[in-house]
C-alpha positions in Angstrom: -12.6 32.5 -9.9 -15.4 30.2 -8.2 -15.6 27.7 -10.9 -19.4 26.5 -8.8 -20.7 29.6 -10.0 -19.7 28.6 -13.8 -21.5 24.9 -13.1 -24.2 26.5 -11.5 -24.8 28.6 -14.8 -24.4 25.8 -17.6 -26.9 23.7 -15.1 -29.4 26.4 -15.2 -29.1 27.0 -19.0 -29.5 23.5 -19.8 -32.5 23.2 -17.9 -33.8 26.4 -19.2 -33.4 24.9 -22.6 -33.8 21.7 -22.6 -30.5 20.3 -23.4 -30.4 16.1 -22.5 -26.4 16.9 -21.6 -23.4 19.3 -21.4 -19.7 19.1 -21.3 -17.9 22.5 -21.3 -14.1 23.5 -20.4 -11.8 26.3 -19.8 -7.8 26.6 -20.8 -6.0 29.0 -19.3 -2.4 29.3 -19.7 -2.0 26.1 -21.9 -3.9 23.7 -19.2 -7.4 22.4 -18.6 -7.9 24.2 -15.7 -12.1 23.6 -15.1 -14.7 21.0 -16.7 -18.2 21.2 -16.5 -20.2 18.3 -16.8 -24.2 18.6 -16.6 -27.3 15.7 -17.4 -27.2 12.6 -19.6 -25.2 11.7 -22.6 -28.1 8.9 -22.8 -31.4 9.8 -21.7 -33.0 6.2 -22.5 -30.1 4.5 -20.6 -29.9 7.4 -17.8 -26.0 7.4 -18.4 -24.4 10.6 -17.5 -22.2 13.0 -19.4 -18.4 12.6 -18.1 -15.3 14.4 -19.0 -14.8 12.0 -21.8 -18.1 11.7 -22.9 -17.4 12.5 -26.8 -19.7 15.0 -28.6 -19.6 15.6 -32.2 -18.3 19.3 -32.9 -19.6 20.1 -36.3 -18.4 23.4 -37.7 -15.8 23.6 -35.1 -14.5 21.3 -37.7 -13.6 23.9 -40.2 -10.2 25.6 -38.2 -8.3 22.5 -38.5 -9.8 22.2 -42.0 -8.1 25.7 -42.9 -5.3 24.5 -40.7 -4.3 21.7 -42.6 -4.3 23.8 -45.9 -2.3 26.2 -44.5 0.5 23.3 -43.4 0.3 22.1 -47.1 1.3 26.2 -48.2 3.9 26.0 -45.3 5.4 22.6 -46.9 5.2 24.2 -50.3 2.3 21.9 -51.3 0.1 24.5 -52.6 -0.3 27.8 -53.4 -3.8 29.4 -51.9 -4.3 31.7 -54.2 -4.2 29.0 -56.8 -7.8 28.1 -58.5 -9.0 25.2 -56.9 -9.3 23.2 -60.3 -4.9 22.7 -60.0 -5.7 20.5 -57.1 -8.7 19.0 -57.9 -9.3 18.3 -61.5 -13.0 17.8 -61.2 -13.7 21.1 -60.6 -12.7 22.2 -63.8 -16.3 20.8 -64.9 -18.1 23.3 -62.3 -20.5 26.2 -64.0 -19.2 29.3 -63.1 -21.8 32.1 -61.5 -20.8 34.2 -64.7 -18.7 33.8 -67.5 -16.1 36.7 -66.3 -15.6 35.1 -63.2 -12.7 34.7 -61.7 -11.8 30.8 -60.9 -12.5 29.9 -57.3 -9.5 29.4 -55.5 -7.7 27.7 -52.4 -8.3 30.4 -50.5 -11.8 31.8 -51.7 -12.8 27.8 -49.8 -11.3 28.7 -46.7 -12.5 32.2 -46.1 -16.2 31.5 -47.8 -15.8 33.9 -50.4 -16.0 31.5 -53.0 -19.4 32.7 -53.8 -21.3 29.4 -53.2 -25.0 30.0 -51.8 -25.3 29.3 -48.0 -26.3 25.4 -47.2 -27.1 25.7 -43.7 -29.1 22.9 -42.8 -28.5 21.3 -46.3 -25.0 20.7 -45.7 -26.0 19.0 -42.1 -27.2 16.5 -43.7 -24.6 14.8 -46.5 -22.1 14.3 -44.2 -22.0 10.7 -45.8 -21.6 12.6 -49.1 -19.4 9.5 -51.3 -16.6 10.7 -53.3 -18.7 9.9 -56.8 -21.5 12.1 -55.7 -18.9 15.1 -54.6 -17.7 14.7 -58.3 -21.4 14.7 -59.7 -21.9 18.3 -57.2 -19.1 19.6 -59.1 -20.6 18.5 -62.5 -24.2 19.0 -62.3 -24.6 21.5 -59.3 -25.9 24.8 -59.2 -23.5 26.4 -56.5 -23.1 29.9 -57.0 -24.7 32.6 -55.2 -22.3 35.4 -56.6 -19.5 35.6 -58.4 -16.1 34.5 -56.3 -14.1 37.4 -54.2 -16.8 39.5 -54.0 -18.4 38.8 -50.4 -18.9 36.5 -47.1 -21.1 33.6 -47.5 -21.1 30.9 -45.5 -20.7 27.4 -47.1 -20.0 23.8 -45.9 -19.4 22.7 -49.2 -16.6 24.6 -50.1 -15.1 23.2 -46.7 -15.8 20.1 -48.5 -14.4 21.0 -51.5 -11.1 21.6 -49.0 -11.1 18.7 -48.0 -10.7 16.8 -51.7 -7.8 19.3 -52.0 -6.4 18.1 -48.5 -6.6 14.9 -49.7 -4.9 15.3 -53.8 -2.5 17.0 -52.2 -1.5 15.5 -49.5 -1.7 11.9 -51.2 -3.7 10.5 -48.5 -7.4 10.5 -47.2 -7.9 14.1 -45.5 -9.0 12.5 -42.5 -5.6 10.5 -42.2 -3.5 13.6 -42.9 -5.7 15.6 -40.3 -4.9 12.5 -37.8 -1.0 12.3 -38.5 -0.5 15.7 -38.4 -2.7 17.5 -36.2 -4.7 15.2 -33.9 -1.9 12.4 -32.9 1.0 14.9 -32.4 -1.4 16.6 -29.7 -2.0 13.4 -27.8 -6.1 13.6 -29.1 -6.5 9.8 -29.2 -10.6 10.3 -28.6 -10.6 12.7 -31.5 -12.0 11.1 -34.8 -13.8 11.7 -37.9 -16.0 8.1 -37.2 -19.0 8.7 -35.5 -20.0 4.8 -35.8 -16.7 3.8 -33.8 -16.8 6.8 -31.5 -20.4 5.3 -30.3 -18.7 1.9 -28.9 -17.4 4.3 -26.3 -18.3 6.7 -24.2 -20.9 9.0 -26.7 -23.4 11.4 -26.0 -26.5 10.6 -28.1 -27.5 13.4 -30.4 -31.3 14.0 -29.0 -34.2 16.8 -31.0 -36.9 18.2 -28.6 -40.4 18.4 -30.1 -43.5 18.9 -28.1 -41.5 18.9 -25.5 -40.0 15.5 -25.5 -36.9 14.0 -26.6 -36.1 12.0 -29.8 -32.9 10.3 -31.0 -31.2 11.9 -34.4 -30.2 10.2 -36.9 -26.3 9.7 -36.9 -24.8 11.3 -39.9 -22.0 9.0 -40.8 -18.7 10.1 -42.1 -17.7 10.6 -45.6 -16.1 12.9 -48.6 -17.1 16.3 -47.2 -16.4 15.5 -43.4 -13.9 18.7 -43.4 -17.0 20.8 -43.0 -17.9 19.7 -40.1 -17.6 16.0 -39.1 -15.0 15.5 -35.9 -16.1 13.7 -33.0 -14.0 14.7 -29.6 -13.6 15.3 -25.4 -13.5 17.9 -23.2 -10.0 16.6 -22.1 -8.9 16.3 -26.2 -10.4 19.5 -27.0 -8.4 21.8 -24.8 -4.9 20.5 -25.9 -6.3 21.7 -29.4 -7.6 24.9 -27.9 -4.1 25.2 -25.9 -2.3 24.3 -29.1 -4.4 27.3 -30.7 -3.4 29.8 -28.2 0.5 29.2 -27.9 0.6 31.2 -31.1 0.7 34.4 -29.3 2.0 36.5 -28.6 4.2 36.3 -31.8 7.9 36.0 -30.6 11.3 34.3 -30.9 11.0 31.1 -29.1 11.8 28.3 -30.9 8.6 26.3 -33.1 7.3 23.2 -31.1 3.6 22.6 -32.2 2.5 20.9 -35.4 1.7 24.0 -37.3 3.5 27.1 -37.3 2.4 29.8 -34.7 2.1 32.3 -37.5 0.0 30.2 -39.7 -2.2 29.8 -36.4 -2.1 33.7 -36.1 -3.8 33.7 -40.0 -6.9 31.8 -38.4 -7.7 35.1 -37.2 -7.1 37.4 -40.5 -10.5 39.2 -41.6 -10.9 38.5 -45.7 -14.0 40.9 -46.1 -15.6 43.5 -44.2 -16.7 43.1 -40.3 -20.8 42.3 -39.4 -22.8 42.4 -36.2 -23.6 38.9 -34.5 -26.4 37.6 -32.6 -26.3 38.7 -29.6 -23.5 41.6 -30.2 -24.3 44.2 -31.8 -21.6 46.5 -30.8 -18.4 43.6 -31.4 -17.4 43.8 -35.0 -16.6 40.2 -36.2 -15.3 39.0 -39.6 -14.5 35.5 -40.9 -10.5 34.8 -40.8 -9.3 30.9 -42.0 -11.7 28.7 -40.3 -12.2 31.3 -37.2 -14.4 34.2 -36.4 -12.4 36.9 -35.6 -14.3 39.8 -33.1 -13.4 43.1 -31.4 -15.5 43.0 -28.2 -15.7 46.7 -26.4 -14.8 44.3 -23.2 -13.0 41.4 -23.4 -10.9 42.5 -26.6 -10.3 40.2 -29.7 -11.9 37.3 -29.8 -11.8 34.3 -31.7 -14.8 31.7 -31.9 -16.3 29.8 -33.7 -20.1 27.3 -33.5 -20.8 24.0 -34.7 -24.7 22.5 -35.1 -25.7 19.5 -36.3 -28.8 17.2 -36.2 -28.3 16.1 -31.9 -25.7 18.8 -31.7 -24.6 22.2 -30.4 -21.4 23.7 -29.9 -18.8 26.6 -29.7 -15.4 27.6 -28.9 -14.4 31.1 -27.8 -10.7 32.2 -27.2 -9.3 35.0 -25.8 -5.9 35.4 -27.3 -4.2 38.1 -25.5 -4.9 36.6 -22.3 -4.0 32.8 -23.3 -8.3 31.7 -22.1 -10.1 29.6 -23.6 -13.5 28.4 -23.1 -16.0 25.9 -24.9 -18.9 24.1 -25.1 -20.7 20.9 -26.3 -24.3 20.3 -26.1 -26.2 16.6 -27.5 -29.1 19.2 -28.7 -29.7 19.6 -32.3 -28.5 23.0 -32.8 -28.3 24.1 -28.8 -27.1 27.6 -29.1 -23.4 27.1 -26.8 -22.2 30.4 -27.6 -24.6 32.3 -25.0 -22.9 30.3 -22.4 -18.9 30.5 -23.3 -19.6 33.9 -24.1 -20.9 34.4 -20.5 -18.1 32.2 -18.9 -15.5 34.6 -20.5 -17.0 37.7 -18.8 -17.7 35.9 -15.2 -13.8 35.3 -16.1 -13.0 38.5 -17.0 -14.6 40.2 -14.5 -12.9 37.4 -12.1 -9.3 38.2 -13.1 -6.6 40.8 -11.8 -5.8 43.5 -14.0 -3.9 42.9 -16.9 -0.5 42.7 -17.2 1.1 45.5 -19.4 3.5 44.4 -21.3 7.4 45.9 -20.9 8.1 48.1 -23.5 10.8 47.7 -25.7 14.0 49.9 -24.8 13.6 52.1 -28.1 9.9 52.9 -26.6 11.1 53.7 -23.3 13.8 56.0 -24.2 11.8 58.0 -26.2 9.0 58.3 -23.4 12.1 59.7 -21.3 13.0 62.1 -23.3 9.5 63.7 -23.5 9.7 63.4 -19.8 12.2 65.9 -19.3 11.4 68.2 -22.2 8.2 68.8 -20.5 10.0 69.2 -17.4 12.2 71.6 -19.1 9.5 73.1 -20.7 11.7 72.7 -24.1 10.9 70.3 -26.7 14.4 70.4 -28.4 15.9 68.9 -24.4 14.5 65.3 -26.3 15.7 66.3 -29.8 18.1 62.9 -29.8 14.7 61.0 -30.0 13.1 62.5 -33.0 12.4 61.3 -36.7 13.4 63.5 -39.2 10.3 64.2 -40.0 9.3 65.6 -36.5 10.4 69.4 -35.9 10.0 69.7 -40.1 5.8 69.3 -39.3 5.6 70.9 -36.2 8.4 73.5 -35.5 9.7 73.7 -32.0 8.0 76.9 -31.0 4.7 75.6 -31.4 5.7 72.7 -29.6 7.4 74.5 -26.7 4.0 76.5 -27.0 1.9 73.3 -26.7 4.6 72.4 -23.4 3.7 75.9 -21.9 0.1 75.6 -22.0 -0.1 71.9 -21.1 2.1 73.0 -17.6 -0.1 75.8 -16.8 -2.9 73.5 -17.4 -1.2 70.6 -14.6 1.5 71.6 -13.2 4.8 69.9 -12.4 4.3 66.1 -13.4 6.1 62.6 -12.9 6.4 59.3 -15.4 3.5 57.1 -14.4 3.1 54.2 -16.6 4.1 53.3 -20.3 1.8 51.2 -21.9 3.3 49.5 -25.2 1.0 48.9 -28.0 3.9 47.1 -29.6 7.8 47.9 -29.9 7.4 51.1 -32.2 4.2 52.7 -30.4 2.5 53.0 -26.9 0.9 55.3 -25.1 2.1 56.9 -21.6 0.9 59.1 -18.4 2.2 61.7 -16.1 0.6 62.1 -12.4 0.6 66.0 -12.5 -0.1 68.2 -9.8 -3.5 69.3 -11.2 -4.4 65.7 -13.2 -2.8 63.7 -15.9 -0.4 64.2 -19.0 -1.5 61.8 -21.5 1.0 60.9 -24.8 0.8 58.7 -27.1 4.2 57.9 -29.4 5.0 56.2 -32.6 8.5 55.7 -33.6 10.1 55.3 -37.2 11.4 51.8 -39.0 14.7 53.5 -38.7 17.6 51.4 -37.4 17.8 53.9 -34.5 13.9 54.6 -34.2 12.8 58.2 -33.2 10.1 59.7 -32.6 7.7 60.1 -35.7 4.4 61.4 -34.1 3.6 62.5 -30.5 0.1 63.5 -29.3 -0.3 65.1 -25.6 -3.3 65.1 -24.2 -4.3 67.2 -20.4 -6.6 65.6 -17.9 -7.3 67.3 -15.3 -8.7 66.9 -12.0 
């Protein structure tokens, strides 16, 4: 991949929208492999954006957030199906939407089905929020948009309301347990919650455009709800977090190493209610998982992402899980829209790359692809009959499929294994060059502790 090309195109975009400074990265493999670096972290000053320059992420926030509850459940901690009001007695004062409501739980916070109404850009702006005035929320406010459990709606405060769990249970201030257990074991030493300290360093100043000039934002500084949204990072920082993400898969034996289970990573990506178009994508059905965005993209596959805005800010992260990429974004523009650009970075990657690497499939798999092999050499289903399920001649006798065999050779001739393509251990699909086209199967064995052959579909292609 020409990485210039990539430069080139975050240069252009923020000069087509007006953004004082960008810092953007790739991971691939578990490395930093490119940085981008574009304009001024200080306009006034004339001070450029550098690798380290630190941005202020926003929403990006929220997947450590859910990550951190989830390492409480792994530790035994808490339950997330528990209400919320176990953890945090406070919230035993809140007014429910209705009085059959269920209570809000653990895990109604981290997948915004808690039934709060949206807060987007109220929720920007009480980052400060002190821990008296979270209590008096949960006393006094009106939250509830809906009942809990019943649908998707974004909310920052219920990431806030995560947080005051993080913290009860964990016996210390969220943003120390997010620290000890996530951010230091990764080596992110620029990473912080403190926006004020992060400034004596290197800083891009959050900037607004009006009539087209800039203005300075107003700092938001940290405080009780500062899960939803409030970590301050690098480029350099960023991708060991991203890389960290992305060792999760594939799922497999090797031995635990990061700070967080790989499965509890994989449940970032889980979909808790039904799938809705994005901007931008109207044909990629996403759903919100723990903290992620979770999309199946007609080209590039699953996806997980997720944006951050705040007042001076834009951001987003986009990872490609099956091929170990990940790209992201920061902008010092209130809400500059980053996802146009990592979303375009993964395609001028994509479209980079050699073909994928199909994965070996498991000897069970392989076996049984054999056997269909020869029976439709033999022209005689029963040649594979030490492959199949109990269930398989019962549904479909063997003349019909020696039938099905008959027609299919008459259709393409004489035919040769091509390829097996593993969807996982138990099913894949498969390919036979034939004299006149292509045999196409697809196989899904049984849970048995010998697994056969429990559905078979065969498709002809020809020429």
């Amino acid at each position: 991949m020409n990485f210039t090309d990539i430069d080139a195109a975050y240069a252009a975009f923020a000069q087509e929208l007006w953004i004082p400074g960008v810092a953007a990265g790739i991971v691939q493999d578990g490395r930093l492999v490119h940085v981008t670096t574009v304009g001024r972290a200080d306009v006034e000053a004339a001070r450029p954006i550098a690798p380290a320059t630190g941005f202020r992420i926003a929403s990006m926030t929220k997947n450590m957030t859910a990550l951190a509850i989830l390492s409480l459940r792994d530790k035994g901690r808490l339950a997330l199906d528990a209400p919320v009001a176990e953890y945090v007695p406070q919230f035993a004062s809140v007014r429910p939407a209705t009085l059959d409501s269920a209570p809000v739980t653990v895990r109604h916070l981290i997948t915004h089905t808690a039934g709060f109404v949206t807060d987007d850009p109220w929720g920007d702006r009480v980052l400060g929020m002190t821990p008296a005035e979270l209590d008096a929320m949960m006393a006094t406010g009106t939250l509830f948009a809906r009942p809990p459990g019943i649908a998707f709606e974004y909310s920052n405060l219920g990431y806030g309301f995560a947080g005051r769990v993080i913290t009860n249970v964990s016996g210390e201030p969220y943003q120390s347990y997010i620290r000890r257990t996530i951010l230091a074991p990764l080596g992110m030493d620029r990473t912080t919650f403190d926006a004020f300290a992060a400034l004596r360093e290197d800083y891009a100043q959050p900037y607004r455009l009006d009539d087209g000039q800039w203005s300075r934002e107003r700092i938001e500084p940290d405080g009780e709800v500062g899960a939803m949204g409030g970590l301050v990072t690098t480029v350099p920082d960023y991708a060991r977090y991203v890389a960290f993400l992305l060792s999760a898969w594939p799922a497999r034996d090797d031995p635990e190493q990061g700070p967080v289970r790989r499965a509890s990573v994989r449940e970032l990506a889980l979909w808790h209610a039904p799938p809705f178009p994005i901007d931008g994508h109207p044909n990629t059905p996403t759903a919100y998982g723990d903290g992620l965005m979770s999309s199946l993209d007609p080209k590039l596959g699953r996806l997980l992402h997720h944006s951050g805005g705040l007042p001076g800010y834009g951001s987003h992260v986009l990872m490609l899980p099956e091929r170990g990429w990940g790209v992201f974004a920061f902008g010092n523009k209130t809400y500059a829209p980053m996802s146009r650009m990592t979303w375009r970075v993964a395609e001028m990657l994509w479209d980079a790359a050699p073909p994928r690497v199909v994965a070996t499939p498991s000897a069970a798999l392989k076996r049984a692809v054999e056997a269909i092999v020869a029976a439709y050499a033999a022209g005689r289903i029963e040649v594979a009959a030490s492959v199949f399920a109990v269930n398989f001649l019962l549904d479909t006798p063997a003349r019909f499929r020696d039938a099905e065999l008959a027609g299919l050779k008459a259709t393409l001739g004489e035919g040769r294994l091509e390829s097996i393509e593993p969807t996982h251990a138990l099913a894949g699909r498969f390919t036979l060059a034939c004299e006149k086209g292509r045999l196409k199967g697809t196989i899904i064995l049984s849970p048995d502790a010998q697994p056969g052959i429990q559905k078979l579909t065969l498709t002809a292609e020809a020429a």
